[in-house]
C-alpha positions in Angstrom: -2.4 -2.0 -21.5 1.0 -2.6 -19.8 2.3 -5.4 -18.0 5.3 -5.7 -15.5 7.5 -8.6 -14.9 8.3 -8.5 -11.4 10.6 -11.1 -11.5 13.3 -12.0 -14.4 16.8 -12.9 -14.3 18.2 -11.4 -17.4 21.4 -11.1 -15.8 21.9 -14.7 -16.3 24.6 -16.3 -18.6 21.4 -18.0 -20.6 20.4 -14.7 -21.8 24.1 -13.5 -23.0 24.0 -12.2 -26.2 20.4 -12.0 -26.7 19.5 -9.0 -24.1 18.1 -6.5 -26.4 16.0 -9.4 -28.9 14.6 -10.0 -25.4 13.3 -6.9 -24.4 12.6 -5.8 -27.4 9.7 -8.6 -27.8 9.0 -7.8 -24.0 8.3 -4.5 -25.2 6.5 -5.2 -28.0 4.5 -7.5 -25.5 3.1 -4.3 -23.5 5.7 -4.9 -20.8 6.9 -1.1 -19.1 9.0 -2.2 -16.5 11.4 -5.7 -15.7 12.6 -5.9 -12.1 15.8 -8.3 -12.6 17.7 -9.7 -9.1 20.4 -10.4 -8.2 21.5 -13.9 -6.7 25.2 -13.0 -5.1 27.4 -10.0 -5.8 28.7 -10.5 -9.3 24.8 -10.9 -10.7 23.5 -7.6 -8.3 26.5 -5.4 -10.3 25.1 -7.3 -13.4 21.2 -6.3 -12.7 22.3 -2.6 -11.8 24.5 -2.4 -14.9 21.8 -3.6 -17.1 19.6 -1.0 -15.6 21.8 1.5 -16.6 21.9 0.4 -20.5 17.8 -0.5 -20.8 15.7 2.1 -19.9 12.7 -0.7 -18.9 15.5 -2.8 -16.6 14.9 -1.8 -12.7 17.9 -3.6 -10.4 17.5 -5.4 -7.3 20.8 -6.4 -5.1 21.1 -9.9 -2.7 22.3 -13.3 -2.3 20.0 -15.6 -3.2 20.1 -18.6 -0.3 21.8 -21.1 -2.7 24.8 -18.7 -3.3 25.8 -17.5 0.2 29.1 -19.7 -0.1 30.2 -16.4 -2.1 29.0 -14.0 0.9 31.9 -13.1 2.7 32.5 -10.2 5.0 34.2 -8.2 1.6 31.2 -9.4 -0.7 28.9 -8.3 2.2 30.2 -4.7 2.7 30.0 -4.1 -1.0 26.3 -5.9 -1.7 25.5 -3.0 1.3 26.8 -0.4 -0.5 25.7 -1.6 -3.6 21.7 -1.9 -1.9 22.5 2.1 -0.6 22.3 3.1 -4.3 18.8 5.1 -5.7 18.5 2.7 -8.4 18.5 -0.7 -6.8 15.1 -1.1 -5.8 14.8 -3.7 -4.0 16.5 -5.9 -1.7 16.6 -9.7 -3.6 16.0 -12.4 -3.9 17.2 -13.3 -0.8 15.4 -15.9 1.4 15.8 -19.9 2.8 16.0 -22.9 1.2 16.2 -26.6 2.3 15.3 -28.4 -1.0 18.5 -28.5 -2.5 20.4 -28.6 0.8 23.6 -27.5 -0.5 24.6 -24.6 1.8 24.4 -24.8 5.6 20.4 -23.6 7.0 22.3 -21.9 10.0 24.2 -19.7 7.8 21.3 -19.1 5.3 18.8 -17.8 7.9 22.2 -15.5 9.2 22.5 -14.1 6.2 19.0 -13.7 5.4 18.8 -11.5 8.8 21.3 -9.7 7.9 19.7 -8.8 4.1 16.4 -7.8 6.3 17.7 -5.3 8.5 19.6 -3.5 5.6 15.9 -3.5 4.1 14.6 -1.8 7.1 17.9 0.4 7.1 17.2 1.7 3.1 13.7 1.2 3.7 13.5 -0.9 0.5 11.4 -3.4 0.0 12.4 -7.7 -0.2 12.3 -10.0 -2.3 11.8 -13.3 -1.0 12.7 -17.2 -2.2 11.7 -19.8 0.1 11.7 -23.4 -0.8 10.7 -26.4 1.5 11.4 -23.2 4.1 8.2 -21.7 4.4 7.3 -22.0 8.1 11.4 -21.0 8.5 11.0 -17.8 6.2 7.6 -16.7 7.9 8.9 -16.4 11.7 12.1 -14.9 10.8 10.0 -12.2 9.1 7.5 -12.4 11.6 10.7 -10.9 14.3 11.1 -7.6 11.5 7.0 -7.2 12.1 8.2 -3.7 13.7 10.2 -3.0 11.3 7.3 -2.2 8.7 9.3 -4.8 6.2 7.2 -5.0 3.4 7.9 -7.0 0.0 7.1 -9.8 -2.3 6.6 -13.8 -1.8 8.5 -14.5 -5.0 6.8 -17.7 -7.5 4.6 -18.8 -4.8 3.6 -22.7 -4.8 2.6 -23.5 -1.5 -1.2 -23.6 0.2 -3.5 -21.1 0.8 -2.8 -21.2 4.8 0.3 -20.2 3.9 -0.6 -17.8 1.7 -3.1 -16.4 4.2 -0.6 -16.1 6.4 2.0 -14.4 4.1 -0.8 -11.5 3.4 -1.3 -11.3 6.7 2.2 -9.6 7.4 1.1 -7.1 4.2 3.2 -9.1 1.4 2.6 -9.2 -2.1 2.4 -12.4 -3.7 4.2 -13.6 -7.3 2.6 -15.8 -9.2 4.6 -17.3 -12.0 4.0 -19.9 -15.5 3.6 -22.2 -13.1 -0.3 -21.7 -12.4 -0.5 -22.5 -16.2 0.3 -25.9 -15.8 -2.0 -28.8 -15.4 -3.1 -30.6 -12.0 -2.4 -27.7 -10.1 -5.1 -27.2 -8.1 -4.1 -25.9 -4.6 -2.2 -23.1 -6.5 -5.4 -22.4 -8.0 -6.9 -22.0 -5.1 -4.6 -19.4 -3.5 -5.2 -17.4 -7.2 -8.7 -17.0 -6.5 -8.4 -16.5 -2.8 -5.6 -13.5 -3.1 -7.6 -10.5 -3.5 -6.4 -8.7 -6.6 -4.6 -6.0 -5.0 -2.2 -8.4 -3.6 -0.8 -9.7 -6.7 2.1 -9.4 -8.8 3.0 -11.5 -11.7 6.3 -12.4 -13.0 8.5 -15.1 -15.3 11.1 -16.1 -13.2 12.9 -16.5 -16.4 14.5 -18.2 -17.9 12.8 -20.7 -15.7 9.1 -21.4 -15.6 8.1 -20.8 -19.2 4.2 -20.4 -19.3 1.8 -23.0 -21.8 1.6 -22.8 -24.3 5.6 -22.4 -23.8 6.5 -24.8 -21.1 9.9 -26.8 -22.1 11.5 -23.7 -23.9 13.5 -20.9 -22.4 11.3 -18.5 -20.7 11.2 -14.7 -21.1 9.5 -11.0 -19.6 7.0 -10.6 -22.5 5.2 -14.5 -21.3 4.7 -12.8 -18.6 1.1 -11.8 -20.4 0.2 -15.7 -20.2 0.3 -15.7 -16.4 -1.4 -12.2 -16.5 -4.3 -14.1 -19.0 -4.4 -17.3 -16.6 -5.1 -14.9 -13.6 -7.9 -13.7 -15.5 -9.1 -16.7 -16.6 -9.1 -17.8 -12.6 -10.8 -15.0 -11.5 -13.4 -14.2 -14.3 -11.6 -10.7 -14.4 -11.0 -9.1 -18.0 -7.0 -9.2 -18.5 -7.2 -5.5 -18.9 -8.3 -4.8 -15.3 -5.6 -7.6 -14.5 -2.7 -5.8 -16.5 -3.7 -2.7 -14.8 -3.9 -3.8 -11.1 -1.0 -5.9 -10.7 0.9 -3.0 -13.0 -0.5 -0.3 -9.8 0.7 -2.8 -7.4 4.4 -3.6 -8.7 4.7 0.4 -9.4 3.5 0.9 -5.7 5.6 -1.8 -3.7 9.1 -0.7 -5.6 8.5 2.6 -6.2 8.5 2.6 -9.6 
């Protein structure tokens, strides 16, 4: 039974120093692959180096929308050629977001544009952040409909019409430690809604940690809690959960 974390940010300064204890337990977990993305330029060469060192590390390249203050026309060209490599394999996260309001919406949704069309350039899949930005995010990807853009809804949180929506234009969705917690009821909802073959799970680590490990730095290998919860949700035994959302994360990124 293996597990893939679709989602982790090991290239993060929380996990300096401790890589390998990491995915070590991740491996010892059942874990066979951890996508990690990047969030500007510097963290994209950091995922694609990793990936080069840890045989179960597979890189994605972008600027994530709270970090475009970096994205310059220099940064830019190089996150393109960076995306152009085999190894990256996807295009993330990259996205909107208006909850933290700290870098101008305008330039966000210009630079998120500009992140789809290399997508549909490489023919790589996305993977998408949106906060407080859902409505945003959806008709900007609604324009690259032609463009057969295909991806992930990374840690989704908002409601099943939205979700509905989201699987409508052929996205995956993530779900993260978050549907572990308590008094969270809508995101239940969209669990048991999402047929199967639409999921992926992931950590969004070091965020997000899972019960029973909420309030401690999260990691790949809890991704098996939100792999268990999903199971729990649907009445499905974790093996057949472990296995689809494994088929599905190995289909949308080529694994």
């Amino acid at each position: 039974m293996f597990f893939i974390d679709t989602h982790s940010h090991l290239n993060l300064p929380e996990f300096s120093g401790e890589i390998k204890e990491v995915i070590s337990r991740a491996k010892e977990a059942g874990l066979s692959h951890i996508i990690v993305p990047g969030i500007d330029l510097a963290t994209s060469k950091l995922a694609y180096g990793l990936a080069n060192e840890f045989d179960i590390i597979y890189p994605a390249a972008g600027f994530h929308p709270n970090h475009i203050q970096n994205a310059d026309i220099a940064s830019m060209e190089k996150i393109a050629e960076l995306i152009s490599k085999p190894e990256i394999v996807a295009i993330g996260e990259i996205g909107l977001d208006y909850y933290r309001n700290t870098t101008d919406p305008a330039e966000q949704r210009k630079i998120f544009q500009y992140l789809l069309s290399l997508a549909s350039s490489e023919a790589k899949p996305v993977i998408i952040h949106s906060r407080a930005s859902d409505d945003d995010v959806l008709e900007i990807l609604n324009m690259y409909k032609s463009e057969k853009i295909r991806g992930v809804w990374h840690c989704f949180e908002s409601s099943w019409e939205t979700a509905s929506r989201i699987l409508d234009l052929g996205f995956y969705l993530g779900f993260t430690g978050n549907i572990t917690y308590s008094k969270n009821e809508e995101l239940i909802e969209v669990v048991q809604k999402t047929p199967l073959e639409k999921i992926v799970i992931e950590t969004d680590s070091p965020y997000l940690a899972p019960l029973p490990y909420r309030g401690q730095q999260n990691e790949p290998g809890y991704v098996v809690e939100v792999a268990r919860k999903i199971s729990e949700i649907k009445n499905a035994a974790l093996e057949v959960i472990a296995q689809t959302t494994t088929e599905n994360a190995v289909q949308l990124f080529n694994l």
